[in-house]
C-alpha positions in Angstrom: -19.7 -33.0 -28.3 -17.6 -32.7 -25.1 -17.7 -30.2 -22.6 -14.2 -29.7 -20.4 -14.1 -27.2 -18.4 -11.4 -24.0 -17.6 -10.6 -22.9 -15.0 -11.7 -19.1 -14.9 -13.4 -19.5 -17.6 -10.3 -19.1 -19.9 -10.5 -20.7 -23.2 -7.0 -20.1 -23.7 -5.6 -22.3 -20.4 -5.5 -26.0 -20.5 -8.1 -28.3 -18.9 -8.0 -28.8 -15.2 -6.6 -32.2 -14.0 -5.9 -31.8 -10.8 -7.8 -28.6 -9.5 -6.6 -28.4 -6.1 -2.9 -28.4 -7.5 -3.6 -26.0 -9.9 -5.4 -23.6 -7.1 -3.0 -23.9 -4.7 0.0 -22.6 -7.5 -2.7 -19.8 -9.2 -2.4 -18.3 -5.7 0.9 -18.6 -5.0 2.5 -17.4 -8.8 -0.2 -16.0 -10.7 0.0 -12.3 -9.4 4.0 -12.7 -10.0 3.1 -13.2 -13.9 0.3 -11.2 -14.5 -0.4 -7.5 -14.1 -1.1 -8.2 -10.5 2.3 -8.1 -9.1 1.8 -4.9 -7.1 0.1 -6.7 -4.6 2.7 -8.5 -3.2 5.0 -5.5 -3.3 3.4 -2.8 -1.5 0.6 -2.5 1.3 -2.9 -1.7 1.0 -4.2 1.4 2.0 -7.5 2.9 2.9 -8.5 6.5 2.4 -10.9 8.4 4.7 -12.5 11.3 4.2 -14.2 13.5 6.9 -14.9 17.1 7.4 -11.9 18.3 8.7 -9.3 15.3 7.5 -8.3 13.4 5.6 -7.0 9.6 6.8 -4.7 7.0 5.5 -4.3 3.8 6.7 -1.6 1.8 5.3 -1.1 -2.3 6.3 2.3 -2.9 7.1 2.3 -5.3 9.5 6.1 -6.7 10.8 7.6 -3.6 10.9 8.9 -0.9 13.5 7.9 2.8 13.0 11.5 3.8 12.8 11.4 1.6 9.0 9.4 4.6 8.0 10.0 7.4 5.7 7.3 9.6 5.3 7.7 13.0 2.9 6.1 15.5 1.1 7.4 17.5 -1.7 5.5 19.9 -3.9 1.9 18.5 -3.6 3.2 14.4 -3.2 2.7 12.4 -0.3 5.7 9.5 -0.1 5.3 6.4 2.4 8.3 4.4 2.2 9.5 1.2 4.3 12.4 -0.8 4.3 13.7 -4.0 7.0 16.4 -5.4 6.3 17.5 -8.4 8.3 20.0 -10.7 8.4 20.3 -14.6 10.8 23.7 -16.2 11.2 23.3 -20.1 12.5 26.2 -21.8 12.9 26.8 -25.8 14.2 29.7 -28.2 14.4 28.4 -29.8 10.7 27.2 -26.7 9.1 26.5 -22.8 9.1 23.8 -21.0 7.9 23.4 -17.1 6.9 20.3 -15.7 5.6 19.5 -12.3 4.5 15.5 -10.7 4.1 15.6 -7.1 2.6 11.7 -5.9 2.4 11.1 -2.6 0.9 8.2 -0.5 -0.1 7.0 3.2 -1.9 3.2 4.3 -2.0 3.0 8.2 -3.0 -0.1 10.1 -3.0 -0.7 13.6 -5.2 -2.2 15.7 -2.0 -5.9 17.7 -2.8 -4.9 21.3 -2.6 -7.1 21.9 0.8 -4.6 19.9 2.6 -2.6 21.8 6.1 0.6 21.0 5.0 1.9 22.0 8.3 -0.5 20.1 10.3 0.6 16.1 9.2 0.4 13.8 11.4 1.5 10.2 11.6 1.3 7.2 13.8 2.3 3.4 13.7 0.0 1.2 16.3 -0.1 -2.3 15.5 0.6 -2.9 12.2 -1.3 0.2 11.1 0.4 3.4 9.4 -2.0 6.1 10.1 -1.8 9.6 8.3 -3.9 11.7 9.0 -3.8 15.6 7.0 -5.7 17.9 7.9 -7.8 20.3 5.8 -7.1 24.0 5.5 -10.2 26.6 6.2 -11.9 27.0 3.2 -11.8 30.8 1.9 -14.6 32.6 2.6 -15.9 34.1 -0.3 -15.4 37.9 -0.3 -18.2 40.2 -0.9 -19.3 43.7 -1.4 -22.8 45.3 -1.5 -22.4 48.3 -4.0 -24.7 50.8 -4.0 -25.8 52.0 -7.1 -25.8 55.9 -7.3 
């Protein structure tokens, strides 16, 4: 009996001739084929949570705050980005013109204790922060009755 070993423990890839090879293009293409593909299209967010707010952090490092769109409709919360940029090169033998287009959409279904009015939003180094504050909560109403 011989043992080769997978890589991830897949029975279904082939065996592992040059690991290093095969590591370096896992990295590089496997979220493009598999399920994973999100990752390379939109930035990661983190969600705080504190008595009076809530916080969002979103990584989107590279660009300027004015490549933001930020809205709220009904109870969803859109982040959008977009850079588009474009280098002309030119030289006595050749010219070169490249084009980059970079665009992005989180959304976010808002709790229904959110300040709608109250939104606030910053972009400090690389770092969209939104932060929405919480309404009051109601007070519950009561009554004493007297019973006659």
């Amino acid at each position: 009996m011989t043992l080769i070993k997978f890589q991830n423990e897949n029975a279904t890839r082939k065996p592992v001739v040059f690991p290093a090879f095969n590591d370096l293009w896992g990295d590089i293409f496997d979220g493009m084929v598999t399920g994973d593909f999100k990752r390379w299209s939109s930035p990661s967010v983190n969600i705080k949570e504190s008595d009076s707010a809530y916080t969002l952090e979103l990584a989107a490092p590279g660009l300027a705050k004015e490549d933001f769109k930020i809205r709220v409709e009904e109870n969803q919360l859109t982040i959008s980005g977009e850079k588009k940029q474009e280098q002309n090169e030119k030289n006595e033998k050749y010219s070169r013109k490249e084009f980059s287009f970079t665009s992005f959409t989180r959304s976010f279904t808002l709790p229904e204790n959110v300040n709608m009015e109250g939104i606030q939003a910053n972009y400090n180094h690389g770092i969209m922060m939104v932060v929405l504050p919480k309404t009051e909560p109601a007070k519950p109403k009561t009554k004493e009755i007297n019973i006659g």
